[in-house]
C-alpha positions as CSV (number, residue, x, y, z in Angstrom):
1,X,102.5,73.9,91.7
2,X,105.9,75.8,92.1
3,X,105.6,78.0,95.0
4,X,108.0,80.8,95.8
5,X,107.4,82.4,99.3
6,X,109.5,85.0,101.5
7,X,108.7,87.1,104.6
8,X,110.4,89.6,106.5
9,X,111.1,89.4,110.3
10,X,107.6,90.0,111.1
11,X,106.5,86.9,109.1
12,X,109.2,84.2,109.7
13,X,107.6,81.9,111.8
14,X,104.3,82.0,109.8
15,X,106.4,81.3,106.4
16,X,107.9,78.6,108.4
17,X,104.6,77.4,109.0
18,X,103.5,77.7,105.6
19,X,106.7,76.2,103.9
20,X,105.8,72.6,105.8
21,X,102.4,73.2,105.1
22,X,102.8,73.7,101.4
23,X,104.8,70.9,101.5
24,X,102.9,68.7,102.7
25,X,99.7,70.0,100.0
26,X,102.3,68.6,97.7
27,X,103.5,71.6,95.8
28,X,107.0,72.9,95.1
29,X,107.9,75.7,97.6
30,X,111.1,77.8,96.7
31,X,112.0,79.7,100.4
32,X,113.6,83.3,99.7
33,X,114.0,84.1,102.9
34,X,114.1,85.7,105.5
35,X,115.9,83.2,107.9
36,X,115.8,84.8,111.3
37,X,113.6,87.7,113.1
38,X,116.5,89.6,112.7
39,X,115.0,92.8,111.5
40,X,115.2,92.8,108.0
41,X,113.4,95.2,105.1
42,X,110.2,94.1,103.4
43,X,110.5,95.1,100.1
44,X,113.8,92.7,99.5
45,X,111.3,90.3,100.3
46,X,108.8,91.0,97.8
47,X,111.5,91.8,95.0
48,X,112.3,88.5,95.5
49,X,109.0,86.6,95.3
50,X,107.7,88.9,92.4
51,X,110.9,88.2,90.4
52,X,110.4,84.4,90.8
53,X,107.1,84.7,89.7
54,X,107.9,86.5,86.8
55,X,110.8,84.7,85.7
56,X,109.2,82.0,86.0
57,X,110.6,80.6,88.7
58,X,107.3,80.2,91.1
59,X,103.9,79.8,89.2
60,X,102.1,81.6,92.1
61,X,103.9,83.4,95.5
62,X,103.5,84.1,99.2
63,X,104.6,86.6,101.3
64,X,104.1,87.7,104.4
65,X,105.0,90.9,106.8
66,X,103.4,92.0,110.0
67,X,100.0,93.5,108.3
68,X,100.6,92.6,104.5
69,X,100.3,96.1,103.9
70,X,103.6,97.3,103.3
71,X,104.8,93.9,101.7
72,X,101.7,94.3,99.7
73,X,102.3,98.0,98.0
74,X,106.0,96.6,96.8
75,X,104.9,93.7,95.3
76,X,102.7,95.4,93.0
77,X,105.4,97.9,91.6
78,X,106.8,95.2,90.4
79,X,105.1,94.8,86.5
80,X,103.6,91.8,86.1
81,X,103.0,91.0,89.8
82,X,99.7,91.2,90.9
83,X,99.9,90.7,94.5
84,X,96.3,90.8,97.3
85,X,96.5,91.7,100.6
86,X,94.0,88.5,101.8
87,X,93.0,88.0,105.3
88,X,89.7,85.8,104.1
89,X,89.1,82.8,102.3
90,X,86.7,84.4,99.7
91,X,89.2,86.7,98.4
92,X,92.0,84.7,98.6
93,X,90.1,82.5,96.1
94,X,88.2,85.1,94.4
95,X,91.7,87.2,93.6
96,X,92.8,84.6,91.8
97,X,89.7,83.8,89.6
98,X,88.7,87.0,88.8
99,X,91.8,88.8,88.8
100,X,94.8,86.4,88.1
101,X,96.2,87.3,91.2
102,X,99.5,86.0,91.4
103,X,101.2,86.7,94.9
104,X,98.6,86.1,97.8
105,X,100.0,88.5,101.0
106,X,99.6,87.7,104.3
107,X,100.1,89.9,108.1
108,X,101.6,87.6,110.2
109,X,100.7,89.6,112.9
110,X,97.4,90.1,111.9
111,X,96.5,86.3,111.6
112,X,97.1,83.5,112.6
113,X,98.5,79.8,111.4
114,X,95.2,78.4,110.8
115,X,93.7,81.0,108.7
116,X,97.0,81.2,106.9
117,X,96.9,78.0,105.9
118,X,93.3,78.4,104.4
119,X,93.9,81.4,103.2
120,X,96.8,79.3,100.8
121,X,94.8,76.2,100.3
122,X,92.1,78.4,98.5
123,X,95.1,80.4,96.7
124,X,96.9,77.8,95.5
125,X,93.8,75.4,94.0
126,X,92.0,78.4,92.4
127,X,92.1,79.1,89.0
128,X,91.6,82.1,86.8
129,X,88.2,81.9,85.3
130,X,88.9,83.2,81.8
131,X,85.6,84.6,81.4
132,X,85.6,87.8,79.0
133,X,84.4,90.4,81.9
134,X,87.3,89.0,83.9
135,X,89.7,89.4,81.1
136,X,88.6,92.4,79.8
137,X,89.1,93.9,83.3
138,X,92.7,92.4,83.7
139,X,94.0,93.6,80.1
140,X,92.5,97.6,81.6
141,X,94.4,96.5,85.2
142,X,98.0,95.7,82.9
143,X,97.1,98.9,80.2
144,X,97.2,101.1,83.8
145,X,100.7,99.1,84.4
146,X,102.4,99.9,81.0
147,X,101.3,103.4,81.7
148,X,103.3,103.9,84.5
């Protein structure tokens, strides 16, 4: 899977982290940056990961600020993006099957490595169910987008 992931300051080592990691899980990772802690501003970050997605560029995308929060709320102003704050395994999963979550966000300074990298493992290998409820819900979820 093509993988596009970007952090801010906060979340530079942990994307560091996770780039290798993703790696090494044998997907594609496209890094947008940042490239230092050098304080930098979050939504940059998440422009760029949603546009990847949505160009096409990533399949699926990561990124990662201090608590996800912020990083979070900008990713999903962008239409088409989908983007869950995740800080568990079941919803990092679960986002993705019944919701087509697209961008999984992470807080860097919330977690840590290990739970970072199961929180990806179980983003990256689910798979959107398809089932009508779940549909039905996500064609209500973009109506509410087009609307503005």
């Amino acid at each position: 899977m093509r993988i596009a992931i970007a952090s801010d300051h906060a979340g530079f080592k942990l994307k560091q982290d996770l780039v290798k990691y993703l790696g090494e899980l044998g997907h594609t990772v496209t890094d947008l940056g940042t490239n230092s802690e050098a304080p930098v501003d979050y939504p940059d970050y998440a422009a760029a990961v949603g546009d990847a997605v949505r160009g096409g560029t990533g399949e699926r995308g990561v990124l990662i600020c201090g608590s996800g929060v912020g990083a979070s709320v900008a990713a999903n102003k962008l239409n088409g993006i989908r983007a869950g704050l995740c800080h568990d395994t079941y919803s990092a999963h679960q986002g993705v099957e019944h919701d087509d979550m697209n961008v999984l966000v992470l807080g860097a300074r919330v977690i840590g490595p290990a739970l970072a990298q199961e929180l990806v493992a179980a983003f990256v290998h689910a798979t959107f169910s398809g089932e009508e409820r779940h549909v039905r819900r996500l064609n209500k979820v973009k109506a509410l987008e087009e609307r503005g």
